[in-house]
Each structure stands twice: as C-alpha cells, then as structure tokens.
N, C-alpha and C positions, 0 to 999 in steps of 0.2 A: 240573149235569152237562150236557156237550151233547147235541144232540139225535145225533151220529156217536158218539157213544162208548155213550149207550144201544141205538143201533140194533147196534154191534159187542159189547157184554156179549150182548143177547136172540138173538145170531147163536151168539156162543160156546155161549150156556145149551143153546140148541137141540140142537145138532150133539153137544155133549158128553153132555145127558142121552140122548138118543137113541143114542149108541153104548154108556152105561153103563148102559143097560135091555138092548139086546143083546147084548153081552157076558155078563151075568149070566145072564139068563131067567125070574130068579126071585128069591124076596125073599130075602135077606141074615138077614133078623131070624127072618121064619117060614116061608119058602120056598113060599109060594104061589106062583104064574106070575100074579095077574090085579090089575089096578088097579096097574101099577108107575108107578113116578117114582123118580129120583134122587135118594139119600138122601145127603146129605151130614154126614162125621162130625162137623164142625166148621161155623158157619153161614155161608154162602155171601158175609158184609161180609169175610171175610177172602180176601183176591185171593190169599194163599200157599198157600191148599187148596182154592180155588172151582174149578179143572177142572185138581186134584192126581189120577189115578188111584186111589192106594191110599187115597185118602178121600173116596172114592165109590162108591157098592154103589146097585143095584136095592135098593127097598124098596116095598112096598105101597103102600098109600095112608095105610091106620089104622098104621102100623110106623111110616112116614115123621112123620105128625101127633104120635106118642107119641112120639118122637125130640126134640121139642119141649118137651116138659114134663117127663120121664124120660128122661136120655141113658146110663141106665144099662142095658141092654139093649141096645144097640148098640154100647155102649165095652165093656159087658165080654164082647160074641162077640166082637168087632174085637181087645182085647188077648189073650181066649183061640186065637184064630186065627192071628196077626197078633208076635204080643209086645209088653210094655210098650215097647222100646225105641223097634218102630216107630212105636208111641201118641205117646210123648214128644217122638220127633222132629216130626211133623208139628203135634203143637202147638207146639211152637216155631216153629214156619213160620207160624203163625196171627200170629203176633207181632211179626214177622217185617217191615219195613216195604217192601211192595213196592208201587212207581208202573209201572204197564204203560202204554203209552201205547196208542192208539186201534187204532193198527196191528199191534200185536203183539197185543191180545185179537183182534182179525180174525182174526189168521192162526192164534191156537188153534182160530177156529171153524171153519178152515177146515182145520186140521187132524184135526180130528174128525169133519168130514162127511166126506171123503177115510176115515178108518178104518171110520167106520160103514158107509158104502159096499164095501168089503172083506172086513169081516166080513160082510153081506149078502150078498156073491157068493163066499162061501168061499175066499179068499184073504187069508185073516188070520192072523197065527200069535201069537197074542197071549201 
C-alpha cells in the first residue's frame, strides 16, 4: 500500500470516527458517554461498510473490544433496532468488491470533517 493512500484511509478514519462519536454521544451497546471510539458493525478490511453510517455507532472502549470476540450484542441491538433487512444488506456490502481509489477515500475524509465540523457548530440536521 502506498504511503498517499495510508495517509488518505488514517485522514478518512479520523474525520469519520470523530463525527460518529458526536453524532451518538453515547455507547450504542451500553450507553455510557465515556471512553468512546467507533464501533464498527462489520470489520473495518471491508471498504463497503468502513465509513457506511448505518454501520457505525459510538461504542465504549470495553463494548467496542467485546465486539471483537462476541459480535452478538451488537448484531442483535443493531437487528432489534435496525431490522434484519438492514443487517442483511450491509453485509452484503461487506462482500461487495469495492476498489476506491486515493482520491475518493480523501474526499470521504473530507467529507466528514466538513460534517463533524457542523454538527459542532449546530448546523447539522442529521
């Protein structure tokens, strides 16, 4: 991998976890407010759900970690939340063969700092 394409995935990571820690507020799994990071439902080698919205929630730290070895407590608030359908779909999108080129992961990032920035200044209507 090049070294512009790592520096545009760790621009995307940023931008995107940072607007989906403030968008939430709060963990997904147990709704604490402290120690969040971006939980992702599906794991982050799949480019069809790595900065997908609906499979991404605020999640703790220990929520986030357990997510890892037990993805059963996040799939089944997300399906009881959420519905199987939309479950279904977005794993299919895991599967999904998508090549984003350099420039288009930038401009996610840049898309999401632009949001995160909005929602910060109350101008988001999410």
């Amino acid at each position: 991998m090049s070294k512009e394409r790592k520096v545009a995935i760790r621009f995307a990571d940023k931008w995107f976890s940072l607007f989906i820690r403030a968008r939430d507020k709060f963990c997904y799994t147990c709704g604490t407010r402290r120690n969040l990071e971006c939980g992702h439902l599906f794991p982050r080698t799949f480019l069809g759900t790595r900065w997908h919205e609906a499979a991404a929630f605020a999640q703790c730290h220990n929520c986030n970690s357990l997510h890892e070895s037990d993805t059963e407590p996040f799939y089944g608030k997300f399906i009881n939340d959420n519905g199987l359908e939309l479950f279904e779909y977005l794993q299919r999108l895991t599967r999904s063969p998508v090549l984003k080129t350099d420039h288009e992961i930038r401009y996610i990032g840049e898309k999401y700092k632009h949001r995160y920035e909005q929602l910060n200044r109350g101008n988001w209507n999410g």
